[in-house]
N, C-alpha and C positions, 0 to 999 in steps of 0.2 A: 273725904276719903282719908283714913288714916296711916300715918304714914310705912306702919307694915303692908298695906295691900299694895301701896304704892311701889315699896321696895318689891315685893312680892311678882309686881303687874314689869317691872324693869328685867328683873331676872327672866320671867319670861320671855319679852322680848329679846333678849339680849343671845339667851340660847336658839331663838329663833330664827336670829341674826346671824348666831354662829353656822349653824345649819344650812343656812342660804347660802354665804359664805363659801364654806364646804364643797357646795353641789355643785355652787357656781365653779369653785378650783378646779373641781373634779371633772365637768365637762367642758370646762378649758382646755383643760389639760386631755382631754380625749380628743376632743374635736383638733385640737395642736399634733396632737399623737397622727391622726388619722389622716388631716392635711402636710406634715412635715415630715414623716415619717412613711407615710403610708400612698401620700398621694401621687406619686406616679405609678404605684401598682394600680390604685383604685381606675388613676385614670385608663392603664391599660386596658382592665380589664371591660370597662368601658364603650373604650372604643370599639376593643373585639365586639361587642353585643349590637354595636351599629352601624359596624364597616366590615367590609371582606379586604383583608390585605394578599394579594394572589402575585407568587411571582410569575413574572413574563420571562421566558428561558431565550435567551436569546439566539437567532439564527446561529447556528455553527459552521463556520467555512467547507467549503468544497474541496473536494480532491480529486485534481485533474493529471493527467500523463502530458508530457511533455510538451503535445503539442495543444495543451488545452481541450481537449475532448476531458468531458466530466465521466470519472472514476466514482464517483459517493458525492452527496449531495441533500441536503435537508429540506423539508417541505412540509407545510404548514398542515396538520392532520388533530381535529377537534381532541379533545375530554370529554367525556359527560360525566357531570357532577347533579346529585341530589340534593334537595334540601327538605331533608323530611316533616319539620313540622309544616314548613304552607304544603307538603303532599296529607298532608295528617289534616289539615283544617281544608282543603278542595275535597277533602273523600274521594282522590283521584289513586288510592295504589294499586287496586286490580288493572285498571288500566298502565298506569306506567309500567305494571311488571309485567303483562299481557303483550306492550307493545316495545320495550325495551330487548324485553328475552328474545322478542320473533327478531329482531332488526340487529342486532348483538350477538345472536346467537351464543344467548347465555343461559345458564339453567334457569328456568321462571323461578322459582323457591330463593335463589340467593339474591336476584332483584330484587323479588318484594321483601326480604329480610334487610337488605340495605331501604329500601323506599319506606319501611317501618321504624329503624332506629332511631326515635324521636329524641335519644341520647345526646346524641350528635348530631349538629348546625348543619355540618356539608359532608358529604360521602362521594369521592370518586369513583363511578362505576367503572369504567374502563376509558385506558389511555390509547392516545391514537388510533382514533379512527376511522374507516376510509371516507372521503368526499362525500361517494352515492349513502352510508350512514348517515353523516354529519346532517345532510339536504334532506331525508327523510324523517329524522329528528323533529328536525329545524319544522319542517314545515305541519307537525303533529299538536307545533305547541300546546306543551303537559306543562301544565302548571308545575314549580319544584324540580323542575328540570332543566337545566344549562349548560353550553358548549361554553369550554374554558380554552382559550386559543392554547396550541401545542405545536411543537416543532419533532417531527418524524426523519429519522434519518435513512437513505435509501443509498442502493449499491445496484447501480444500474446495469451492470451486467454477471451480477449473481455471487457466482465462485470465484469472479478472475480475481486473480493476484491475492488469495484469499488470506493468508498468510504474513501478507507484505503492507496490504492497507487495513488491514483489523476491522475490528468491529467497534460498538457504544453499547453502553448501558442503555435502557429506556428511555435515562433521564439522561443522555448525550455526553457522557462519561466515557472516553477512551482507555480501552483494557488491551488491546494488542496493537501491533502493529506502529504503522506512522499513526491512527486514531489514537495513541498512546504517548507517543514519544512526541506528539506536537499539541497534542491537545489541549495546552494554556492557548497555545496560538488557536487552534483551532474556535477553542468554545465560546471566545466574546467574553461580555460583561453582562449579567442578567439585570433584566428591569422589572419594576412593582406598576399591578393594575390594584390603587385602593378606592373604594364604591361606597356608598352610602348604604346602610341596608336596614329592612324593618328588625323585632326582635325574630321572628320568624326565618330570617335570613333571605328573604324576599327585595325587589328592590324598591327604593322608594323612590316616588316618582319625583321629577325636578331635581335630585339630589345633586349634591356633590360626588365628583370625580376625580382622583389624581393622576394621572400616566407619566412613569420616569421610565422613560424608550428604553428599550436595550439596545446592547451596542454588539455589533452583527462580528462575529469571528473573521479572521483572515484568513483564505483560500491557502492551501498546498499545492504545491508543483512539483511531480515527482519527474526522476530522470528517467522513467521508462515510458518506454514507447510503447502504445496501445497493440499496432501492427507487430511488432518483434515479440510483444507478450505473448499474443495470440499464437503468431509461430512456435512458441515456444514451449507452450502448452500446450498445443495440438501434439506435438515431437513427445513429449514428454507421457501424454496420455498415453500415446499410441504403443511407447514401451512399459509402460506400465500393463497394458492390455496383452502384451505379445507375450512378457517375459514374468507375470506375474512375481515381481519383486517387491518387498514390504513398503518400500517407498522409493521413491525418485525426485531426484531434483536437478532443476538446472538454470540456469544461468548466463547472459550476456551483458560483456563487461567492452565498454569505451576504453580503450588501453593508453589512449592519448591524455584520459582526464579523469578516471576513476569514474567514471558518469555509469550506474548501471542501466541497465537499457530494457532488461528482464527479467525476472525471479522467478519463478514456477516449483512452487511445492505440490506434489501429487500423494497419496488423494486432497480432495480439495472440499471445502461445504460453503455451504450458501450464507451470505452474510445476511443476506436477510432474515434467514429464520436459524441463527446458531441453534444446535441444542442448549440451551440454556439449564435445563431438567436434570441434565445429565454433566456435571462437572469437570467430574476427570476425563469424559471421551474429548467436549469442549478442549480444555488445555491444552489434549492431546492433538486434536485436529490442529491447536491456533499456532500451533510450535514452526516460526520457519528454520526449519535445520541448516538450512543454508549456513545462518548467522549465529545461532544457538547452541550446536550438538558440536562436538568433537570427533572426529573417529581417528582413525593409523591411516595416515596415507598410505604406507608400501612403497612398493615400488618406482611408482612415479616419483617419489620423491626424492630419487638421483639426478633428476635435472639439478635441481640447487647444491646437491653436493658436488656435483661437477662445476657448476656456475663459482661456485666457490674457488672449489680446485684451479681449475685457468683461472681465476684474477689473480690467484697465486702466485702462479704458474708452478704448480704444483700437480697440474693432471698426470698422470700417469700409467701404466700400461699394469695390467692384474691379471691373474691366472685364477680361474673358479673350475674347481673339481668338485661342486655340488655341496662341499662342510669346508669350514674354516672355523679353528676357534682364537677367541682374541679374549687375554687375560684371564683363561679359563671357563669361558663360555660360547657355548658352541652356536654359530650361525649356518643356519640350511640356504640354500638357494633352489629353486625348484627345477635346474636342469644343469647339467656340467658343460658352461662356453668354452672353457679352454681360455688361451689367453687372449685379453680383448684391449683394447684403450678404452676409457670412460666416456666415450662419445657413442663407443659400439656395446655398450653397456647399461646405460640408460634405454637404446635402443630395446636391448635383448633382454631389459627388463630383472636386469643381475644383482643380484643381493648381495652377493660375495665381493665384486669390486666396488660397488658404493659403501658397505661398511668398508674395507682394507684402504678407501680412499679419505674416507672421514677418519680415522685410527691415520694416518699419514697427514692428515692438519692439523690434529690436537685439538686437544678440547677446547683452548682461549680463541685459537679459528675461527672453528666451528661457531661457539657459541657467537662472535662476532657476527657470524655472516646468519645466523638464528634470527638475530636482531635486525641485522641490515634488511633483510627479506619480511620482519613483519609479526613474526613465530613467535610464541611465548608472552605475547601483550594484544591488545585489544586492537580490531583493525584503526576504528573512533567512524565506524560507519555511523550514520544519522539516524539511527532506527534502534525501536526499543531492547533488542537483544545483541548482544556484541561478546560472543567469549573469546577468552585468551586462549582457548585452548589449554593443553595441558603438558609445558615443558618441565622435565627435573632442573632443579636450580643447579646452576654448574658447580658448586660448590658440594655437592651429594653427588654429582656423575664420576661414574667411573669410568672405566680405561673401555671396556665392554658396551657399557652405555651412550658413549659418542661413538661408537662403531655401527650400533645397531639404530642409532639416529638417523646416520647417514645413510642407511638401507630404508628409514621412515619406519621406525620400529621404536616398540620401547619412549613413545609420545604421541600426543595428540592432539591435530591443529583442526581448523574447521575451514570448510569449504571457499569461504570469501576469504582467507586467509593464503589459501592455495593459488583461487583465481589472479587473486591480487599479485600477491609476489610474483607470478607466471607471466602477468602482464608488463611488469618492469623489467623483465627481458624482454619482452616481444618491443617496446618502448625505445630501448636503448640503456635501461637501466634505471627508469625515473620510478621511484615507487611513489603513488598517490596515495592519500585518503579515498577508499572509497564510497560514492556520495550515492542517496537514495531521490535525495531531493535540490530542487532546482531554484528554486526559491519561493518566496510567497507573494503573494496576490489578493486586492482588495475584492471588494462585495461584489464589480464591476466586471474584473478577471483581468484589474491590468496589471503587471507586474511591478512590487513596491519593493521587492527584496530580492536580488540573486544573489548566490552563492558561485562561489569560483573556486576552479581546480585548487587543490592543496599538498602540494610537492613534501611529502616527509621525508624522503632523501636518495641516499643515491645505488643502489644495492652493487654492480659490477661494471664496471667500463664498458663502452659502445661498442668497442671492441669485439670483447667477450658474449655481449647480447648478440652479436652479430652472425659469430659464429655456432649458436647453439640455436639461433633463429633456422639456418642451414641447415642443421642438423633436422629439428624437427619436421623441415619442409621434405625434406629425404625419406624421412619417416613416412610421408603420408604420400610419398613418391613411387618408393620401391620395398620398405619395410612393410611390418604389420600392418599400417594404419590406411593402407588402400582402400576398404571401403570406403572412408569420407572423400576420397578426389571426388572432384567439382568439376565438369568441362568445361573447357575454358578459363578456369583460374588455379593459379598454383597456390595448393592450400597446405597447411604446415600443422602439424599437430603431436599429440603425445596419448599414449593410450598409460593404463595399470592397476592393480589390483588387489586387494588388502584384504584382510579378515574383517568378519564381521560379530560388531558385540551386542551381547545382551548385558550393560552395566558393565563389571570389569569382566565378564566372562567370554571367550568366541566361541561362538556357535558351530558345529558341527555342519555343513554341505552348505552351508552358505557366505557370502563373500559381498564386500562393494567393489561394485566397476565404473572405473570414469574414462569419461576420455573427455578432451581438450582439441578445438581446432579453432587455427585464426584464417584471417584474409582482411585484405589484398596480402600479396608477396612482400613487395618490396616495400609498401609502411603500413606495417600494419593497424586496422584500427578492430577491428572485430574479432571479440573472442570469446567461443561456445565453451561453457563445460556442461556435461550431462552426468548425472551420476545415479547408479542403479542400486539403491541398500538393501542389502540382503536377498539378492539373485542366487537362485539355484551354482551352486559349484559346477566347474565345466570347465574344458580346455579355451572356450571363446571368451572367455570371463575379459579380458584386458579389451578385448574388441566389439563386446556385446554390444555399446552406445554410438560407436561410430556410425553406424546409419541414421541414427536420429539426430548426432549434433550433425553431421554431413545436411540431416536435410533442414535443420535449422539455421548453420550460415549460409548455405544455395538461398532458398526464400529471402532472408537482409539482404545477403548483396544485390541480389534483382528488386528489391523490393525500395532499396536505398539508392538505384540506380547506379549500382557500382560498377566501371567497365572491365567487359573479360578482360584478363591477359592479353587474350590472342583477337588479333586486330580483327579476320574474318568474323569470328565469333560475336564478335561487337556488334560488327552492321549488321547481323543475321536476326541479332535476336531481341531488337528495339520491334515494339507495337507499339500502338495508338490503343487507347480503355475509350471503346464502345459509348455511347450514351444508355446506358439500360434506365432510367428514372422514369417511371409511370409502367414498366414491363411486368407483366407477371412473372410470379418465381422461377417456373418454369423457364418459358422462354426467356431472361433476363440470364441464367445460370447455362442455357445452350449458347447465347451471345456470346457471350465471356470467352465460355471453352471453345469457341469456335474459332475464337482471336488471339488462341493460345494462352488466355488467362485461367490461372486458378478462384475461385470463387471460395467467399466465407459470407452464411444466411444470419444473420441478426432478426430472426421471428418469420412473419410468411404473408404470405397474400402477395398486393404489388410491391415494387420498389420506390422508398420515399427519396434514399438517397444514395451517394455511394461514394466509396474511397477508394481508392484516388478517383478525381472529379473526370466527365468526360473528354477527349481529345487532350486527355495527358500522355504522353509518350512515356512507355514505359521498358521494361524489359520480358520478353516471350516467359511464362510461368511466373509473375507475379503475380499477387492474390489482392482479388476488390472484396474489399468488404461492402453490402450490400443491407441496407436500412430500412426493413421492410414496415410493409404497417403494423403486423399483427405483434407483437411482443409478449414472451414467454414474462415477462416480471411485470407486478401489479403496479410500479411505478410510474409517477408522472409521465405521459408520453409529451418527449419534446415537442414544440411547437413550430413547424416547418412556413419558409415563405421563399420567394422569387428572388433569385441573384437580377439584380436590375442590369441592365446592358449600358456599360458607362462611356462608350465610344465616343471620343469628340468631346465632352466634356473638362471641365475644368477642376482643379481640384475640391476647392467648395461645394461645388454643384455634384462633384461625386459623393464627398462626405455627409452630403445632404438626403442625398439619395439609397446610399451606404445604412444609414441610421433611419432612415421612415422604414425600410423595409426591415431593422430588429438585425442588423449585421455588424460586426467589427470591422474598422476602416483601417487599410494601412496602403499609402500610398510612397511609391516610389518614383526619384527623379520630381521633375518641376513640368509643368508646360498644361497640354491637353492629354486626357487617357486614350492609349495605343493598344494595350494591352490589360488583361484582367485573371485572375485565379480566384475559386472557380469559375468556368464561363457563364456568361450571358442566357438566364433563363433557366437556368438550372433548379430544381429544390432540394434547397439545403436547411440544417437547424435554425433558429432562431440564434444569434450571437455567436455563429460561425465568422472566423476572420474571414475578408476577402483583399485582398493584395493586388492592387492597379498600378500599371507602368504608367507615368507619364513621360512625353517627350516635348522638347522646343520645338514647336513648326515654322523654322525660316525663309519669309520670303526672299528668293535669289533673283535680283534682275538681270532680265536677259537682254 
């Protein structure tokens, strides 16, 4: 070979070499690209194509009233999800959309348009749904179709407290209420279900499984009482019925601890099927004005300028001829008293001596005792809405504008703001925080967190509360406020009456009416306000709610077993509550009233349970609430068993007995069981408390 072909046969390879070289760098350098750069996407995507990652939403806490009766509560309610290509390789869509539509009650066309899009791995048909679905599903086994565990939140008695415990999202998201303002606590920590799956999205069989649990939310405990709610909204309805007024609300406030006891916003809607559809009516409904809205109080709101006045000692004696102007602005009062003192003026409901008495504190007073009472800043209630109301900054008030304050004019406070400071007189002068809730509680319902009374200060000497406590009780003695008397209890209260707005505007023939009454007399702890917005104008306007908070605190005090005043009364009007359990409606609701009880039907048919339990002694016109079988709400129906009879036993043997039968144990005292609550034999809920006396039995030699 000579040595050109040779040189010739080199360069060849050599380019050949380069080339290799080259292709080799090149998908080096790709496949490096691909693995260091690219390979955690590569691997995502991956994984997606042979595992299902699903989150598990975790249980969301319960919300219970005071004494643990469940308020809202979540329960385990299917998904069904498609996978449409294994429905595309069974040749099963007519069926699944045949039998999906009928059981779903969904349009047949948008089923099989979901059981078609072979687009997409998995398609959600519909969220939550009921049991008897879930089982009929379950039992049709369609290929490409599965039940993806869900957690459904229920409000087991509809409307109540609609306002106060809100509502969720689908996906268990709280938008109103305590479902809002607790809902970290509420909603847990969500967990992941990851599966093995074919490319089809099918499962494969023997595969792997991952489950990271989720971690179940902490319970709520609110301070209102189920019984007082009730009361409180039936009062409530019933003037909303009578007196057709735009809304109403009202209210029961623990005067010793800020604890409220009731809220009731009227009209009310069902939490279970908010409108959703409809946005602004929603909002509109979710709104509790209680806490929320603002209005003029009026005239009531010379108790505080009086309150003020005596710590002074600055009350004083005023002549009202119907106008008075102060710094060139003229104030009306709507009748000429004549001259009165500011205790017969709060009475008579005087514009003219509550402003001339706030223009005689001055405005650094005034504003002091604005403050002291609560006025002008947030109450720091526990709940998702809290306004300040709407005071002028004293630095803008004029000579006119603290005159017309002290009339409750020319500002505006909101209703828990009013109750509140109202109750730090009736107190002694202690202003609380007031509190929505009680504390919280694990998966179980036993309490891991309470909250305790929160004293923010001091508003007027015991004194002073003393005397305007008197006052009010006078009021509802011999003054206007006679409809709420109570027989047998001396009840103390305040009536009055404001214009009513549209925004900044008043409306023409219409008005708010409140009124306010406590009990017992001598310490008080209970106290009603009712308020009527926007009621037709009328000379009854200041006294229009008195019969319904009157028959609002009658039902608590008998219902809390509070004793009359008057000693006869006392022993006249104790009963014993019937055993009506296993009674039909009927006869079960003539029981009652025969034993002088009032009755309230939770659904129909027989009776499962009742409250207060049987041979409780009670007071003549207290109200049993009665747990019938039939229930108006599609919700889980509790699951009822046997109070076991613990007589003679020992605490263990009771605790033992307590818990096989599905009860909460709480025993008191040491020895053997003597006593029990509810009685022996009764049927009550599943995971109802039961409370046993125990006693020492000492042998005495004789």
């Amino acid at each position: 070979m000579s040595t050109s072909r040779v040189l010739v046969t080199r360069k060849r390879l050599l380019v050949i070499l380069i080339i290799l070289s080259v292709l080799i760098i090149l998908l080096m350098s790709r496949v490096g690209y691909w693995s260091l750069f690219k390979g955690e996407w590569l691997q995502e995507k991956a994984q997606k194509q042979w595992t299902r990652d699903v989150a598990v939403d975790a249980k969301r806490g319960s919300i219970f009233d005071r004494n643990m009766y469940v308020l809202a509560q979540s329960a385990a309610a299917d998904t069904v999800a498609l996978q449409p290509e294994t429905i595309d390789k069974a040749g099963n869509a007519d069926q699944v959309a045949d039998e999906l539509s009928r059981i779903l009650e969904m349009p047949r066309e948008d089923v099989y348009a979901k059981a078609t899009n072979t687009e997409k791995k998995e398609i959600w048909l519909k969220r939550q749904i009921t049991t008897e679905q879930s089982e009929e599903i379950a039992n049709l086994k369609l290929k490409g179709v599965s039940l993806i565990g869900d957690v459904k939140r229920f409000y087991l008695n509809k409307d109540f407290a609609s306002q106060v415990i809100g509502y969720t999202t689908q996906d268990g998201v709280g938008q109103t209420g305590i479902e809002k303002r607790y809902n970290s606590t509420l909603e847990g920590r969500q967990g992941r279900q990851v599966t093995e799956t074919a490319k089809d999205g099918s499962g494969v069989p023997n595969g792997q499984e991952m489950v990271i649990e989720p971690q179940d939310g902490q319970s709520v405990v609110l301070t209102i009482d189920e019984m007082a709610q009730s009361i409180l909204e039936d009062a409530c309805n019933s003037l909303y019925a009578d007196h057709s007024p735009d809304s109403v609300q009202g209210l029961v406030l623990d005067v010793t601890t800020g604890e409220v006891l009731a809220m009731a916003n009227i009209p009310q809607f069902d939490l279970n099927n908010p409108p959703r559809e409809d946005a602004t009516a929603l909002a509109s409904m979710s709104v509790n004005t209680i806490t929320a809205t603002p209005y003029e109080p009026g005239s009531i709101f010379g108790v505080f300028t009086l309150a003020a006045a005596m710590n002074e000692n600055m009350a004083g004696e005023y002549s009202c001829s119907g106008s008075v102007v102060v710094d060139g602005e003229k104030i009306s009062c709507r009748a000429v008293h004549g001259t009165q003192n500011m205790m017969q003026a709060v009475e008579d409901h005087c514009s003219i001596a509550a402003a001339l008495q706030s223009d005689a504190l001055g405005k650094d007073t005034l504003y002091q005792y604005l403050k002291a009472f609560g006025f002008g800043e947030k109450t720091g209630i526990d709940f998702s809405t809290d306004t300040q109301g709407d005071v002028m900054e004293k630095k803008y008030a004029r000579q006119a504008d603290v005159a017309l304050m002290g009339a409750g004019e020319n500002m505006k406070v909101s209703q828990i703001q009013m109750a509140n400071a109202l109750a730090s007189i009736l107190n002694g002068g202690t202003l609380y925080t007031p509190r929505l809730v009680l504390g919280l509680a694990d998966s179980n319902g036993n309490i891991v967190e309470k909250y305790e009374a929160e004293v923010k200060g001091q508003t007027v000497s015991s004194e002073v509360a003393s005397q305007i406590k008197e006052m009010m009780l006078d009021y509802i003695q011999s003054g206007d406020g006679t409809q709420a008397q109570i027989a047998g209890y001396s009840v103390g209260g305040l009536s009055g009456s404001s214009a009513f707005y549209d925004g900044d505007t008043p409306m023409q023939g219409k008005m708010v009416s409140s009124f306010f009454a406590f009990a017992p007399s001598e310490t008080p702890r209970y106290l009603v306000m009712v308020t009527a917005n926007g009621i037709a104008s009328g000379e009854s306007n200041d006294t229009v709610c008195a019969p319904y908070a009157k028959k609002v605190l009658e039902d608590i005090l008998k219902n809390n077993n509070i004793a009359p005043d008057d000693e006869a009364a006392r022993s006249a009007q104790k009963t014993v509550v019937p055993n009506v359990v296993g009674m039909e409606m009927q006869t079960a609701k003539d029981t009652l009233e025969n034993a002088g009880l009032t009755v309230k039907l939770d659904g129909s048919g027989n009776v499962l349970s009742q409250i207060p339990a049987a041979e409780e002694e009670v007071y003549a016109g207290s109200t049993v609430t009665l747990n019938m079988e039939t229930k108006s709400e599609s919700a889980p129906v509790a699951e009822m068993t046997t109070v076991p009879d613990f007589a003679g036993m020992s605490i263990a043997d009771a605790r033992d007995a307590a818990v096989a039968a599905g009860l909460k144990f709480v025993a008191l005292g040491d020895g053997v069981a003597q006593g029990q609550k509810p009685a022996a034999n009764l049927q009550v809920e599943k995971g109802t408390t039961v409370t046993v006396q125990f006693n020492l039995q000492i042998d005495t030699a004789q």
